[in-house]
N, C-alpha and C positions, 0 to 999 in steps of 0.2 A: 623469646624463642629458645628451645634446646637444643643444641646441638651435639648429634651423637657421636662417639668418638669411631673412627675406623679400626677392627678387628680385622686382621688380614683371614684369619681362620672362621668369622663368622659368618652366617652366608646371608646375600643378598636379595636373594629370591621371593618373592611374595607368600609363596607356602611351602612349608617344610615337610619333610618325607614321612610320610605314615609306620615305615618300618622301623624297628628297632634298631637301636647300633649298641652294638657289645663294647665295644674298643673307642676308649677317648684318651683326649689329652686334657690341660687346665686351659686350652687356648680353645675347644671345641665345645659346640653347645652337642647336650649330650641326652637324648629322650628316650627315654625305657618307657616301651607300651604307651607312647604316647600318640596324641593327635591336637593338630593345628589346626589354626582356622583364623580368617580376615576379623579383624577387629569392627564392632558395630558403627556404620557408615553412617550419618542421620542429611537427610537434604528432605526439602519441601517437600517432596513426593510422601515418604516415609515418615514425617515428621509427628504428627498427630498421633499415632498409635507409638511412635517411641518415646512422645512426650506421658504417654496415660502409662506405658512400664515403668517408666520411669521416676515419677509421682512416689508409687512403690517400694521401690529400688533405695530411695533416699529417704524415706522414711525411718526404712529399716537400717536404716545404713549408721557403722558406729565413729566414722569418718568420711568427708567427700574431698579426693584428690581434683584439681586445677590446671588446666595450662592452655596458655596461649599461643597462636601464631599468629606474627601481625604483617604489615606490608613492610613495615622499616620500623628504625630505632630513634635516627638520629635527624633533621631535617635542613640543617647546616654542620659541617667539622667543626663549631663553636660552640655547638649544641652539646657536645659531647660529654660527658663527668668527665670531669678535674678534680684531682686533688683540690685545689683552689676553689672549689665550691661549697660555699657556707651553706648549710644544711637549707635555707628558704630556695636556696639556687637551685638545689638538687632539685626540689619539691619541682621547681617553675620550669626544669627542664624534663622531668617528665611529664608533669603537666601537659608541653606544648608536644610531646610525643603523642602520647593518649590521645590529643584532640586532633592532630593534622594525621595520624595511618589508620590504615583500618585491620579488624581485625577478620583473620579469612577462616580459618578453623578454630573451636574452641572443644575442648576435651573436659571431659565429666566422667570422673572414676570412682563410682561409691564401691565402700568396703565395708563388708560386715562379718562380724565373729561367729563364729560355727563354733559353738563349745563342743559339741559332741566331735569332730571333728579335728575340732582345737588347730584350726586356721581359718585363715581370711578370704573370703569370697568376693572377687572383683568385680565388677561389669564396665567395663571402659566403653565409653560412647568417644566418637568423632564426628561433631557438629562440624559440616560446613555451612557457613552463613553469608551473607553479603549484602551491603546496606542498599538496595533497593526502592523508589521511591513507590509504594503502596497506595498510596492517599492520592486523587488527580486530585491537581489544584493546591497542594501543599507547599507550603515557600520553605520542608526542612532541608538544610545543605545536605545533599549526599555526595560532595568531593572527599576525594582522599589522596595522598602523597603515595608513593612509589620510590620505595629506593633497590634500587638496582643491583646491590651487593644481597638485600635481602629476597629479590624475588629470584638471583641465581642460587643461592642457597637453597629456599623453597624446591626448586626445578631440579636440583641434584639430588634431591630426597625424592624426586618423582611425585610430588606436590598435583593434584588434577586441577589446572586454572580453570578447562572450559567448565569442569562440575560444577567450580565454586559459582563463576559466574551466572552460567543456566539454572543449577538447582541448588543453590545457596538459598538457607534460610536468610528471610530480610528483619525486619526487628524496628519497633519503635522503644526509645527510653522512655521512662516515668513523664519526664518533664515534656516530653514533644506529644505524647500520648495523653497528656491533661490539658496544653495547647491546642491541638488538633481539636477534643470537645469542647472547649471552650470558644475556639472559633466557629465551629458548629451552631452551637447555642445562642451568640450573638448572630450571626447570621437568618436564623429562622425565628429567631424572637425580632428583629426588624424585619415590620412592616414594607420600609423601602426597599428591601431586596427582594420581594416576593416575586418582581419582573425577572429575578435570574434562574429563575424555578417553572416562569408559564404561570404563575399564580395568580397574577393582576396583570392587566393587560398594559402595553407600553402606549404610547403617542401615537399616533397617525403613522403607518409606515408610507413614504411618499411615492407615488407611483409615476416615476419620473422614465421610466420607459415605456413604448407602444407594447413589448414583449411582456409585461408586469400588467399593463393592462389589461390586454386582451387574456393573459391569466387568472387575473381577480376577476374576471366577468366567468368568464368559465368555471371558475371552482366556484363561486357567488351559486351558479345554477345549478352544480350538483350536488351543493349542500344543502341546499334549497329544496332540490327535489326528496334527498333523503328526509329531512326536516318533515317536511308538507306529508310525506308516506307513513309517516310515522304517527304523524298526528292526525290522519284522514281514518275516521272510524269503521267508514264502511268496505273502504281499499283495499285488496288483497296484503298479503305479503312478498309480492313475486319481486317487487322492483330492491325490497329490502334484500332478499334473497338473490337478488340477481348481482345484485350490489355487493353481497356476501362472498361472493363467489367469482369478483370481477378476477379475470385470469392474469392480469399485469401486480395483482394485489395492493395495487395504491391506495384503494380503500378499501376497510374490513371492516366488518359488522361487530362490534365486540360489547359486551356488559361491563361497567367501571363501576363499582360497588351497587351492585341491581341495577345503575341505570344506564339505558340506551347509549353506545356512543359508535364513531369511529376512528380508526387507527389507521395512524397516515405511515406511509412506507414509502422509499425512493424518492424520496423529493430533497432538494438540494435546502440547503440553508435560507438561502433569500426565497426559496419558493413556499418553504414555511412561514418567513414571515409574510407572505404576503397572503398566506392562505390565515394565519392571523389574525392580521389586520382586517383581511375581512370578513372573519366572526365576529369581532368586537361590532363591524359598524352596521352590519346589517339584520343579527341572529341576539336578542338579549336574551333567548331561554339557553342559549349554547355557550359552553366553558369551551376555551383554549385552555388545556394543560400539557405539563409533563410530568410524565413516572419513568422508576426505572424499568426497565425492561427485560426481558430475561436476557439480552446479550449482556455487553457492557455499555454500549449507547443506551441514554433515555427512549423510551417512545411516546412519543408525540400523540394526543388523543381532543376528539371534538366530543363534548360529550351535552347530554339532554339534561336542562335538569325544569322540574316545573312551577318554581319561585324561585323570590328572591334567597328565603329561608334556608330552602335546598343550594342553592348556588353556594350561599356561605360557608354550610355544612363540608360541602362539597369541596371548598377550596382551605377549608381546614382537615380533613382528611387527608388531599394528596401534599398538604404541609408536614403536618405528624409521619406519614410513609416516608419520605425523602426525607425526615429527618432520623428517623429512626434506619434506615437504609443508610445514612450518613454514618451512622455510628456502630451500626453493626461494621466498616470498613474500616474505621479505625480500628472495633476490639481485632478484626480478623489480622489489619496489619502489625498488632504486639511483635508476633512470631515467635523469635526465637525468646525476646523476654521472659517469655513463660518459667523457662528453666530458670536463670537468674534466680526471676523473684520465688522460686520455688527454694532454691540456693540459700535463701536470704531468711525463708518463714520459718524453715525445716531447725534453723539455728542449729543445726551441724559443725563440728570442728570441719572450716576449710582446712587443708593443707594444699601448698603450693612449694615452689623451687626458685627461689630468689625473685619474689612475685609481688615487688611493688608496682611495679610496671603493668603486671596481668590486673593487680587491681584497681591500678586506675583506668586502662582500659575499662574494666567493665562498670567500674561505675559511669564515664565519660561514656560509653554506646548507651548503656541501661539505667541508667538513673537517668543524670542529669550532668548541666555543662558542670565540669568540676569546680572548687570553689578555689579562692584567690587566693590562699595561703592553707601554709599546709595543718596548721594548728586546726582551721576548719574542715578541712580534707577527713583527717587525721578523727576527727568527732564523729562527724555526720559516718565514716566508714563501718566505728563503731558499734553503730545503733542497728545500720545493715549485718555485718557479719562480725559477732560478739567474739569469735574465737578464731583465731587464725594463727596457723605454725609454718613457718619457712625453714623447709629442712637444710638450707642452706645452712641457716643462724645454727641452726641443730647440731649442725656437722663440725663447723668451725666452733663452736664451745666446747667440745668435748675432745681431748686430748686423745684416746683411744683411738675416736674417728681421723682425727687429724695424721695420727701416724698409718692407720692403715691408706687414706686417702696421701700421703706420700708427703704431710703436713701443710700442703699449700693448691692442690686439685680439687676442688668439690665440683664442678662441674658435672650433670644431671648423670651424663650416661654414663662417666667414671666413676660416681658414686654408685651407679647401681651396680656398676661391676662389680667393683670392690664390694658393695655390703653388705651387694643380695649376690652371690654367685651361682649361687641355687638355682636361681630363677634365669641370671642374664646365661649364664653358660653349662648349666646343667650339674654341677660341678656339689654334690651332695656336703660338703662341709664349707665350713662358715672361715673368714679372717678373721671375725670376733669369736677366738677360742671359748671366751669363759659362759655365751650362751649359745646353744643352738639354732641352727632357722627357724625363720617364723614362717612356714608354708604358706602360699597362696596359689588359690583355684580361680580361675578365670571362668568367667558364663557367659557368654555372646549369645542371646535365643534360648534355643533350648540342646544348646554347644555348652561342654562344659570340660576343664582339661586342667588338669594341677602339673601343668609342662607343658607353659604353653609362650609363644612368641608369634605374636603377628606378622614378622619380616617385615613391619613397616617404621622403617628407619624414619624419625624427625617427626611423624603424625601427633597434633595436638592428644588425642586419644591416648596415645599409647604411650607419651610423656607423661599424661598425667598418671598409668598404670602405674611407673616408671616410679615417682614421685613419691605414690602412697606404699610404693614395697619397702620403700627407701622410710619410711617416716614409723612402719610397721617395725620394721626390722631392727632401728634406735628405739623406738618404745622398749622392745623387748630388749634391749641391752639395758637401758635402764631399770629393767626388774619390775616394768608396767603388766600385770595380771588382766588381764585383754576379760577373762570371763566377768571375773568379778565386775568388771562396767557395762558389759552385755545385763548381769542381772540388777546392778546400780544404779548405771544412768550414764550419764555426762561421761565422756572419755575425758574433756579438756577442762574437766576440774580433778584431774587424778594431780598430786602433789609435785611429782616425780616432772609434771610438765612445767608445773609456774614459772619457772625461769624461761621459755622457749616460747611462751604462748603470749601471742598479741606483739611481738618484735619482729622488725623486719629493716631490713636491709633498703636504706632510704634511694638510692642509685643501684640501676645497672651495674656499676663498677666497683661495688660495698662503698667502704669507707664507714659513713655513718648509720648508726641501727636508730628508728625511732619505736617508740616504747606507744600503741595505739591505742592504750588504755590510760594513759598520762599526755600523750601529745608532746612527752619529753627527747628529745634526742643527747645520743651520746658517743663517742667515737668508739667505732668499735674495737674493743677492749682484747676478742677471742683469735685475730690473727694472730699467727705463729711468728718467731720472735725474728725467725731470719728475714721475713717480708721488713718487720718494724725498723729493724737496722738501718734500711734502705730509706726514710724518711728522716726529715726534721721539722722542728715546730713549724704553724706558720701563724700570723699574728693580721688578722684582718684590718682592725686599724692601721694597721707601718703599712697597705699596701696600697700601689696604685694601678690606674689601666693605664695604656698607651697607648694608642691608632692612628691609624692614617701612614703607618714608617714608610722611611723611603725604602726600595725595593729590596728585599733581599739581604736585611740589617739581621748581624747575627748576634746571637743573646750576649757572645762574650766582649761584643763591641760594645753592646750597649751597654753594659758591666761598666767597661772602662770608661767610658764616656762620663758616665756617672760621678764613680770613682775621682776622676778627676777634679770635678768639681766640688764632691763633698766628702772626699776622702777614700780611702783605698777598704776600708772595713765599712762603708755605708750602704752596703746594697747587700740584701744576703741571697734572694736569686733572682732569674728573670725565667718569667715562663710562657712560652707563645702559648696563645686560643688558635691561631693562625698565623696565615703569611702576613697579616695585616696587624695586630694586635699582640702586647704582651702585657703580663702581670710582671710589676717591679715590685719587689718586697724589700722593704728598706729595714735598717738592725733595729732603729728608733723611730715612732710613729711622728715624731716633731717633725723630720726630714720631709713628711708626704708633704705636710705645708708650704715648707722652705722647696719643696720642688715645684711645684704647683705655682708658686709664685715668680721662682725665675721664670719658668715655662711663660709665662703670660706678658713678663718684662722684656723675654727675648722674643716673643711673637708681635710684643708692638713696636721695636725697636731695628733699626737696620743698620744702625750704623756697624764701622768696624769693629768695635768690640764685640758687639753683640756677635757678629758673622763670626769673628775668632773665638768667642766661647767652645768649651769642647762640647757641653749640651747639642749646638747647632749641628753636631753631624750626625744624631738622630731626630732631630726637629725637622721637619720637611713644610715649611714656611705654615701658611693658615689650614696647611693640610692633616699637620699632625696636631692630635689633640689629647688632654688627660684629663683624667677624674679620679674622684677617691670613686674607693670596693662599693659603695651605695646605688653608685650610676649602673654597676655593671647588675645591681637586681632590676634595676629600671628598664633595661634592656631587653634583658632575659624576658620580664614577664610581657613584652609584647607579642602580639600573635605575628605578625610579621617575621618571615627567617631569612634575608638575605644569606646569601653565601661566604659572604666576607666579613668578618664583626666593622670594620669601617663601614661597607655599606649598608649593617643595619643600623651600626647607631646614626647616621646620616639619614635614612629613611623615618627611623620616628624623633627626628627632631635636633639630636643632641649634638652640640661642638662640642662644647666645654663645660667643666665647673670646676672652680675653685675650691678650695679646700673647706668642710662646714667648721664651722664655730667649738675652740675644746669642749665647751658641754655639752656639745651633739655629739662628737664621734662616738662616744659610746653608744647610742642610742641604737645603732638595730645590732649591737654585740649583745643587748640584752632582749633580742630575737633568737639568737644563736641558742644552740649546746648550753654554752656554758660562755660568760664573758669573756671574748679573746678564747675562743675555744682553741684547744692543740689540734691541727688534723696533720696526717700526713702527708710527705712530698718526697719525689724523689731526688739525694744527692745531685751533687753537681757532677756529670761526666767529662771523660777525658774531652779535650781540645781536638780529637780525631775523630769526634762523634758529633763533632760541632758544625759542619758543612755540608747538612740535608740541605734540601731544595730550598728552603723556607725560615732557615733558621732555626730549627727545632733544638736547640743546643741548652743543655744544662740539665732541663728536663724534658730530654727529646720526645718528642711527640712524631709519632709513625705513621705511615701511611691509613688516608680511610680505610680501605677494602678490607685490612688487616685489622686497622682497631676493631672495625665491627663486627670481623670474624671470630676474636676475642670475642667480644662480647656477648655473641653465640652462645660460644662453647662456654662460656663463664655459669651459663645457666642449667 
């Protein structure tokens, strides 16, 4: 999600004023002859004709901007990026984001070059979607999480819940959409289920009421008579006709591929079967079936047939109908995939805005479940969309950008401020002196405006607008000739990008860039130098977890505690996941052993030593428990998310482990980056910052509401 920044002077309003304004300021959007208009909406209703423009749209298109909005970010406060997360962590924590929120708008902003012109023509779409279950009778999960912080965000942008919910597009992925035929196909290729269809007839229904009875005698005789009229040669047709036309419509005369039949209407469940059962036992020229019908209910049909041959025939017809009826529901339920996979064939440069996140979403709704590590993620991503640029990564590598973005901002809608002013605030000159702007025309329909602003603050859509002006506007600082690739080809083989293209920002909260073309990660290199100050190494072997504390234990107690026991320089920081959990990093990875080991002598142990150790006054008897850095991936990748890292790692299983064998520890360091990768963390704070609620002390960790508002606006 992007979160846009607050302009006191810009206006809030849905649509902007038709009239000219002569008189501005740099804080004022500012439109000469210009006209505004609502950015393209897309729901069910409208869906199919903006999907065939569209088609079009990105054919032609010499880039497609991205962006997501989703229900939430984080699904416990332990869920959250850490420093402390080695690069498979990061992967397994958005992983389990992607798979437990949903996503409610998705934005689609192709751009193409107008040489004559010589600027970039947009068409922003705002898909709302909502995963809806399509298919009756399908076992796919359609839950999703809700977080709270994020759906007040959403509602302060003026976000529409009831649209999303009523006319949101719904959407099957690759993999639930090859499921679904597959269950299909086994279904009507066995014989034995033909009874779930009216195909084959079932047992005896029992007619264990006088009310059952006395109805199979009666419907016995007027199928009977229908029967017998039908096949009496020389008998009018009045009684069929009467029968045609009986006024309650319980039975109707109707043709079922040429032959004779009738159509049962208003009868309860058990009086179908009973009417059923007694076709089978008394009528063998007559079928009990079902077809679909034009409502949504099947319709129930008796129908003539005059052999065995025909009956066959007969009942492989309405097998092939219901199947092929089957599967026209699945293609209809695709929905929104359509785009996606149009996304994915078109092999268009995506561009997005710190869009690891938005991309696993959409592989996790439109593909398929994601895969288990990120090296596989990271492949299979590839083969979907070959070119991807995060104008985040963009921003941050380039020193130019850095100082006009204030060296440490890139956040979507201060980037667009800054880079595009042209466009955010009307403002005809550029911060980047040494090229001019890159113009852009917007088209909604057959709306078309080169000054133009939706007024819709936060809209997937309009971030994604947002995005691509942003990704336009650093081309052209790089000295990228936009025509010459309209008449060349490929924008995302132009030279000037290879360092940018296929990198992306492995977390929400940067840290580490992986390289999607190598499956290689690296720490990221392009933060500005006063952020780096602010960290020091951290060494995933020297670290440990610790859960279960007693309440309310602060980082710099457990420091000492420590300290005491293995020296006053043995621990270099401590840092909570929570109220319940911290990371101990010790100066030398021998000490995780040597801790690990008293930890386990003093938990089987009660004597007075043991209680006088100083360990004991963060040990909180069989409650507290430790492991090396390995456990804490073991955790992560369950789908299970308690609230408290104690009660999740209690829920899938784990107390304890001891520390593994020296020629293991290395072993998932050569997962990582790099062996013992360097990542960042922050110093140690004053002692006056150390008496949060929770203990957040050393590397205090802030309130949710706030973390996640950050991490809004980060994007």
């Amino acid at each position: 999600m992007k979160k846009l920044c607050m302009w006191k002077s810009l206006s809030t309003t849905r649509q902007l004023s038709h009239a000219p304004t002569t008189v501005f300021t740099t804080r004022r959007r500012t439109l000469s002859s210009s006209s505004s208009f609502d950015i393209k909406n897309v729901t069910k209703s409208n869906f199919e004709s903006a999907l065939k423009d569209l088609r079009g749209l990105l054919r032609d298109a010499d880039f497609i901007a991205v962006d997501l909005e989703m229900t939430g970010v984080t699904s416990a406060p332990w869920r959250e990026s850490f420093d402390y997360d080695r690069y498979d962590i990061s992967y397994l924590k958005v992983k389990d984001s992607a798979e437990k929120f949903a996503v409610v708008q998705f934005g689609v902003c192709p751009f193409r070059w107008d040489s004559h012109k010589q600027s970039f023509i947009a068409h922003p779409h705002n898909f709302y979607i909502f995963p809806r279950q399509e298919i009756p009778g399908s076992n796919q999960p359609r839950e999703f999480l809700c977080q709270t912080t994020s759906l007040d965000f959403l509602a302060k942008y003026q976000f529409d819940f009831n649209l999303c919910v009523r006319e949101g597009i719904s959407y099957l992925s690759r993999s639930q959409e090859k499921e679904a035929l597959e269950r299909i196909s086994s279904i009507y290729m066995d014989e034995s289920s033909d009874s779930m269809f009216g195909l084959s007839e079932d047992a005896d229904f029992p007619l264990v009421r006088m009310a059952d009875v006395l109805f199979a005698e009666r419907m016995k005789n007027t199928i009977r008579e229908w029967r017998d009229s039908l096949l009496s040669k020389g008998s009018s047709s009045s009684e069929i006709k009467q029968m045609s036309t009986d006024p309650s419509q319980r039975f109707r005369m109707v043709f079922f591929k040429t032959r004779p039949g009738l159509a049962l209407s208003d009868f309860t469940s058990r009086q179908l079967r009973v009417i059923k059962a007694v076709t089978k036992k008394h009528f063998k020229d007559l079928a009990y079936i079902r077809v679909a019908g034009e409502a949504t209910s099947p319709q129930q049909l008796i129908v003539y047939t005059d052999s065995n041959d025909d009956r066959d025939l007969l009942m492989k017809e309405v097998k092939d109908g219901l199947r092929k009826e089957a599967e026209m529901k699945v293609e209809s339920a695709v929905g929104f995939r359509h785009v996606t996979d149009l996304l994915s064939s078109e092999r268009k440069l995506i561009v997005g805005h710190n869009c690891f996140l938005d991309m696993a979403h959409m592989y996790s709704k439109f593909i398929g479940p994601l895969p288990s590590t990120a090296e596989d993620y990271v492949s299979s991503l590839q083969k979907l969309f070959p070119s991807i640029v995060d104008t985040k990564i963009l921003l941050n590598a380039n020193g130019v950008f850095r100082q006009t973005l204030n060296k440490s901002n890139t956040s979507l809608s201060r980037a667009f401020v800054s880079i595009c002013p042209h466009i955010a605030l009307g403002i005809k000159t550029s911060s980047l002196a040494d090229r001019p702007c890159v113009e852009v025309e917007v088209q909604v329909d057959e709306k078309r405006s080169s000054n133009w602003n939706s007024g819709a603050k936060h809209e997937a859509g309009y971030d994604a607008f947002m995005t691509g002006c942003i990704f336009a506007q650093a081309c052209n600082h790089l000295g990228i000739d936009f025509t010459l690739h309209v008449l060349g080809g490929d924008l995302a083989k132009d030279t000037k990008l290879q360092n940018y293209i296929n990198r992306l920002y492995l977390s929400w909260g940067s840290g580490n860039v992986i390289d999607l073309s190598s499956g290689k990660c690296t720490p990221d290199s392009s933060a500005s130098s006063n952020l780096k100050s602010r960290y020091q190494d951290i060494s995933f072997p020297s670290i440990i977890l610790l859960w279960g504390l007693p309440s309310k234990l602060k980082a710099r107690e457990i420091r000492a505690c420590i300290a005491q026991a293995f020296g006053p320089n043995s621990v270099s920081s401590v840092y909570h996941l929570d109220e319940s959990a911290v990371f101990i990093q010790f100066s030398k990875p021998e000490l995780v052993s040597k801790f690990l080991e008293m930890k386990e002598t003093l938990s089987r142990n009660s004597d007075p030593i043991s209680v006088l150790h100083p360990l004991s006054n963060i040990l909180n008897g069989e409650y507290t428990h430790a492991a090396t850095y390995d456990v804490y991936q073991q955790i992560c990748s369950s789908s299970i998310s308690k609230k408290l890292f104690a009660d999740q790692a209690e829920a899938i299983g784990i107390k304890h482990k001891t520390v593994s064998s020296r020629g293991d520890r290395g072993k998932k360091g050569n997962q990582v980056c790099d062996k013992e990768t360097e990542v960042r963390m922050f110093d140690e704070k004053a002692d006056d910052l150390m008496s949060s609620p929770y203990g957040f002390s050393e590397t205090d960790r802030s309130a949710e509401s706030f973390y996640l508002d950050e991490v809004l606006a980060s994007k």
